[in-house]
C-alpha positions as a printed NumPy array, in Angstrom:
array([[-25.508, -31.226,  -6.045],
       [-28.798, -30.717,  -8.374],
       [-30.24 , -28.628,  -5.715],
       [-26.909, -26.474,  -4.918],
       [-26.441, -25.908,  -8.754],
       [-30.371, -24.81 ,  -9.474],
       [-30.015, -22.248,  -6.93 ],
       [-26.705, -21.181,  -7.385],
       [-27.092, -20.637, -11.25 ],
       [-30.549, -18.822, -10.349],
       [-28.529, -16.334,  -8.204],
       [-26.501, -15.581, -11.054],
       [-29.6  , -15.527, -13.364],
       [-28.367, -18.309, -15.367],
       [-30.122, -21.34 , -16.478],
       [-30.568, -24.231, -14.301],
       [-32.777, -26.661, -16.773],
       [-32.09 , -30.838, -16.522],
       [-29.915, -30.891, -19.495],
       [-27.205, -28.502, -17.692],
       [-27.667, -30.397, -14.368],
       [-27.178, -33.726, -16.057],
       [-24.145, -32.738, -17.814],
       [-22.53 , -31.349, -14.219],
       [-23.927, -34.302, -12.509],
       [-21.293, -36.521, -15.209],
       [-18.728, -34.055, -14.871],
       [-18.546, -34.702, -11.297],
       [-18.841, -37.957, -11.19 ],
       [-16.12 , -38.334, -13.829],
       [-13.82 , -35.839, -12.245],
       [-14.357, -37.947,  -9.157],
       [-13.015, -40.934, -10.544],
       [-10.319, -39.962, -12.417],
       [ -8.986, -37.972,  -9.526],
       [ -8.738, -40.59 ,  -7.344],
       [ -5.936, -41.947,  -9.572],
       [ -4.748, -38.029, -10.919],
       [ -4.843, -35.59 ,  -8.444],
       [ -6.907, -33.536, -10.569],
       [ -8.395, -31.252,  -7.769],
       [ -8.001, -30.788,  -4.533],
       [-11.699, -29.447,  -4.108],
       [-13.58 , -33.043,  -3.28 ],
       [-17.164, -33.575,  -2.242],
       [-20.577, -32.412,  -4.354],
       [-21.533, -29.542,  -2.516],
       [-17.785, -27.969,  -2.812],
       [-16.938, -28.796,  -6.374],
       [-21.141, -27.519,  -6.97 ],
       [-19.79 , -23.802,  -5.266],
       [-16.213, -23.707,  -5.767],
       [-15.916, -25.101,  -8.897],
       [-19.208, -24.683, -11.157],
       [-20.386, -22.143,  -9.961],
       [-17.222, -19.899,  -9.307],
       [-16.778, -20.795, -13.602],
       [-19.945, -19.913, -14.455],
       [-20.212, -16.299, -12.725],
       [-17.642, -15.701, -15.671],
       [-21.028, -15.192, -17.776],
       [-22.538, -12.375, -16.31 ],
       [-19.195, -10.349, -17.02 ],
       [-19.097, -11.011, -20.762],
       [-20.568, -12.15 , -23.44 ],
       [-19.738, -15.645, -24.523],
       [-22.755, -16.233, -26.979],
       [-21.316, -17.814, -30.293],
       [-17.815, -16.626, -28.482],
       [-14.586, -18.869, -29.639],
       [-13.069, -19.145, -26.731],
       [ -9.899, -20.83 , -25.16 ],
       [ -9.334, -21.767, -21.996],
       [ -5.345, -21.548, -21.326],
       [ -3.903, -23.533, -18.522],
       [ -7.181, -25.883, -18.539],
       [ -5.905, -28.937, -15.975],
       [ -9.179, -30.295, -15.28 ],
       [-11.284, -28.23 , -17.27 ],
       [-11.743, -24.783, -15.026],
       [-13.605, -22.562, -16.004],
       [-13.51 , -24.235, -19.528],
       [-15.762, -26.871, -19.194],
       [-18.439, -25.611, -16.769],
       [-18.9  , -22.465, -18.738],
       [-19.53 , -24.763, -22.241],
       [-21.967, -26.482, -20.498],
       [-23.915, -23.202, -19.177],
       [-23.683, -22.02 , -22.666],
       [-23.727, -24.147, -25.457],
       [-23.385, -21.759, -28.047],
       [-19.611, -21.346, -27.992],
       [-17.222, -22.994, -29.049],
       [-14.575, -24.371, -26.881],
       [-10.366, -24.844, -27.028],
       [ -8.606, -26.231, -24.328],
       [ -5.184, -25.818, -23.827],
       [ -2.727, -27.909, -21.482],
       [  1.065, -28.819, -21.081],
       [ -0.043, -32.094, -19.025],
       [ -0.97 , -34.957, -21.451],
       [ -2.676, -37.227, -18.837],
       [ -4.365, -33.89 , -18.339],
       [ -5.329, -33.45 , -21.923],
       [ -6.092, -37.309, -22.263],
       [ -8.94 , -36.72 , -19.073],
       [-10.44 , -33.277, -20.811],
       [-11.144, -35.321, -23.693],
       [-12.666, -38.37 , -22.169],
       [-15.23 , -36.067, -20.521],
       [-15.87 , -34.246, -23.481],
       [-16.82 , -37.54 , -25.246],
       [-18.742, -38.988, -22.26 ],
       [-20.411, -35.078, -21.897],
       [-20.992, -35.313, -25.571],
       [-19.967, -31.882, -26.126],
       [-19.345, -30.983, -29.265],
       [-17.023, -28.356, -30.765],
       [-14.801, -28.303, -28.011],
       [-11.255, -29.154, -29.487],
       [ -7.951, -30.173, -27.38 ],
       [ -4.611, -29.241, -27.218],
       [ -1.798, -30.435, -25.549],
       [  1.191, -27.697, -25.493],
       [  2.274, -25.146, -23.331],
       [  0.704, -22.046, -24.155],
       [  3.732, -19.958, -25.596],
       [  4.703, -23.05 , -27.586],
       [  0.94 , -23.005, -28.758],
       [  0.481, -23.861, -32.64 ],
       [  1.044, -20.87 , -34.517],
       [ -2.605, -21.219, -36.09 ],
       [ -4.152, -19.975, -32.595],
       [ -2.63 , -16.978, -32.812],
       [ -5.266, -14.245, -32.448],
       [ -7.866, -16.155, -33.482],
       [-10.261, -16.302, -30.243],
       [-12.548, -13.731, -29.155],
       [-12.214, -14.674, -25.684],
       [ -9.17 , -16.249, -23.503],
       [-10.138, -17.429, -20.287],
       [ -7.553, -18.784, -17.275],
       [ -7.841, -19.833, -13.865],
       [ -4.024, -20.677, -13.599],
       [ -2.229, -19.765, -10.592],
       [  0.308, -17.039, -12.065],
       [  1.019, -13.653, -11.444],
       [ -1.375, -11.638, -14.056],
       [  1.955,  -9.929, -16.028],
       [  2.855, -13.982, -16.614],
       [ -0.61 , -14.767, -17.322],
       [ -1.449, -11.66 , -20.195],
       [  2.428, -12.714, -21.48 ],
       [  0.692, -16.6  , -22.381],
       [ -3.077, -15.013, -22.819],
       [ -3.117, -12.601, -24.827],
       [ -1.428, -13.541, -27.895],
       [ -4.038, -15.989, -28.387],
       [ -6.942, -13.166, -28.51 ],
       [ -7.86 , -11.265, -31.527],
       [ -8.044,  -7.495, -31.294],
       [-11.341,  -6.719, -29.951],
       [-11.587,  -9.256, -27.809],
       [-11.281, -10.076, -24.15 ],
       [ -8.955, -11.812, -21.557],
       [-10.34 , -12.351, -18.83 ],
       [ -7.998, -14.049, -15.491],
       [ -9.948, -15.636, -12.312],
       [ -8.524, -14.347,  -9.579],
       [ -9.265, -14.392,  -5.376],
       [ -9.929, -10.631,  -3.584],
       [ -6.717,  -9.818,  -4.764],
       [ -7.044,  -8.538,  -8.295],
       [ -6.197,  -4.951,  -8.195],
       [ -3.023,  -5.549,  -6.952],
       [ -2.221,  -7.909,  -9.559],
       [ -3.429,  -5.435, -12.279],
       [ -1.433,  -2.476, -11.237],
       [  1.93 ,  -4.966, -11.255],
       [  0.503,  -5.855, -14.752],
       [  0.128,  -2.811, -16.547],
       [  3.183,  -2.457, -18.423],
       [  2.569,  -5.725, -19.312],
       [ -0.817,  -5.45 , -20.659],
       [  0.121,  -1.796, -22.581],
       [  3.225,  -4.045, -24.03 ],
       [  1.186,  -7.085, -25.237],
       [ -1.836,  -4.893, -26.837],
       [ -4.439,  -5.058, -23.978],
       [ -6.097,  -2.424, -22.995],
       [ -9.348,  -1.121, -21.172],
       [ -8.419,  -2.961, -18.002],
       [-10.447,  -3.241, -15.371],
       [-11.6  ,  -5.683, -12.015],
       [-15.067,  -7.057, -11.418],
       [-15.999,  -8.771,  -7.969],
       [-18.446, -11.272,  -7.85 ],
       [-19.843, -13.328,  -5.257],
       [-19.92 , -17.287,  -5.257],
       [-22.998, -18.667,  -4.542],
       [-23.605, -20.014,  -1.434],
       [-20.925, -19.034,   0.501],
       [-19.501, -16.222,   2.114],
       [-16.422, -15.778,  -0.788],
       [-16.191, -12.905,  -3.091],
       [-13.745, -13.454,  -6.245],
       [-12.441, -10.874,  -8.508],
       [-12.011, -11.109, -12.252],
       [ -9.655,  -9.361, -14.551],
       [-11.113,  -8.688, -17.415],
       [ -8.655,  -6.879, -20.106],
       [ -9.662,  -5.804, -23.487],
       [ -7.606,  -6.786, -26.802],
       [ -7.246,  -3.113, -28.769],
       [ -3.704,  -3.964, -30.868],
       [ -2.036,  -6.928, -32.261],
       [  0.499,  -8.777, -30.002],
       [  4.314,  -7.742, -30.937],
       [  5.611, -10.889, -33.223],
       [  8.492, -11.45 , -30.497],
       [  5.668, -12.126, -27.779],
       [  5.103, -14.79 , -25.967],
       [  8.739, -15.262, -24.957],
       [ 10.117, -18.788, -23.709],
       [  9.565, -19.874, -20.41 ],
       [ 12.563, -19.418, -19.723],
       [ 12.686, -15.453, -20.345],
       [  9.199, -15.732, -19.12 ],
       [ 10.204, -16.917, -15.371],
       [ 13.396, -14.986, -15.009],
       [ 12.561, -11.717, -16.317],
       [  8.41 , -10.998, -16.527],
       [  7.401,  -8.134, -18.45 ]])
């Protein structure tokens, strides 16, 4: 895994030192053995969760800025792209936000065995979030699985104007951000626009949506899940 991860985050022109390696090394390992009881992930195996997971995360950091970034990771489950990109760059500080409390429970066990600190947990479904997050992050990060207009509805509340949300997402991104546009005009977001990046070592190219915070979110926003399923903006 220590080799994959040295040359992978040299590809991206990231640093590889012992420190970072360690902390992935325990990450794995944990992530391992709490998903044997979990189901955390379906991605098993060092050399997968090195490229698929880590290194998929950290690409994230060549697309914006997250030095001395608060940033909050919606969606988390088993810490993607939360936890990898804390431990590429140490300088920001981390929320992560689940609905799952076993989930929760396992993000903060690794934090404590990672020793990372300023990295705070919250267990709530993101439009049920505590009020106090409300705009207060510079940068929202998610890796979750929904359509991007469901994704900016539960994102981008919690980003202050000026900052960025940015949604992992497979080739398919355009797509997703021409379905989201009203959407994103709607919930303040603005300056949208796709990035492709490669994964290192392998043959995958990914696709981040990166969408800029330029007004407040409308008070009535995010909806409950409810409206959220059956009628998305």
């Amino acid at each position: 895994m220590e080799e994959i991860l040295s040359r992978g985050l040299a590809e991206l022109g990231l640093p590889a030192d012992g420190g970072r390696l360690e902390l992935f090394r325990r990450y794995y390992e944990y992530l391992t053995e709490r998903n044997a009881v979990m189901n955390l992930t379906a991605i098993e195996g060092e050399e997968e969760a090195a490229r698929l997971h880590f290194l998929d995360c950290c690409a994230l950091l060549n697309l914006a800025d997250f030095r001395a970034r608060r940033v909050i990771d919606v969606g988390s489950g088993a810490g993607f792209p939360g936890l990898p990109l804390r431990i590429e760059e140490p300088t920001m500080s981390l929320t992560l936000l689940d609905s799952l409390g076993k989930r929760v429970d396992f993000l903060r066990s690794a934090c404590d065995r990672l020793g990372l600190e300023d990295v705070v947990t919250v267990c709530a479904r993101a439009e049920e979030a505590p009020e106090g997050l409300r705009e207060s992050y510079d940068i929202a990060v998610s890796r979750a699985v929904a359509r991007l207009n469901v994704l900016c509805e539960l994102c981008l509340p919690f980003v202050r104007p000026g900052g960025l949300f940015i949604a992992m997402k497979g080739p398919e991104g355009g797509a997703e951000l021409d379905e989201a546009a009203g959407a994103i005009a709607l919930l303040g977001g603005g300056g949208a626009r796709v990035e492709s990046y490669a994964v290192p070592g392998t043959q995958l190219r990914h696709t981040a949506v990166i969408i800029e915070k330029i007004a407040p979110t409308p008070e009535r926003y995010p909806r409950r899940w409810a409206k959220i399923s059956k009628k998305p903006l």
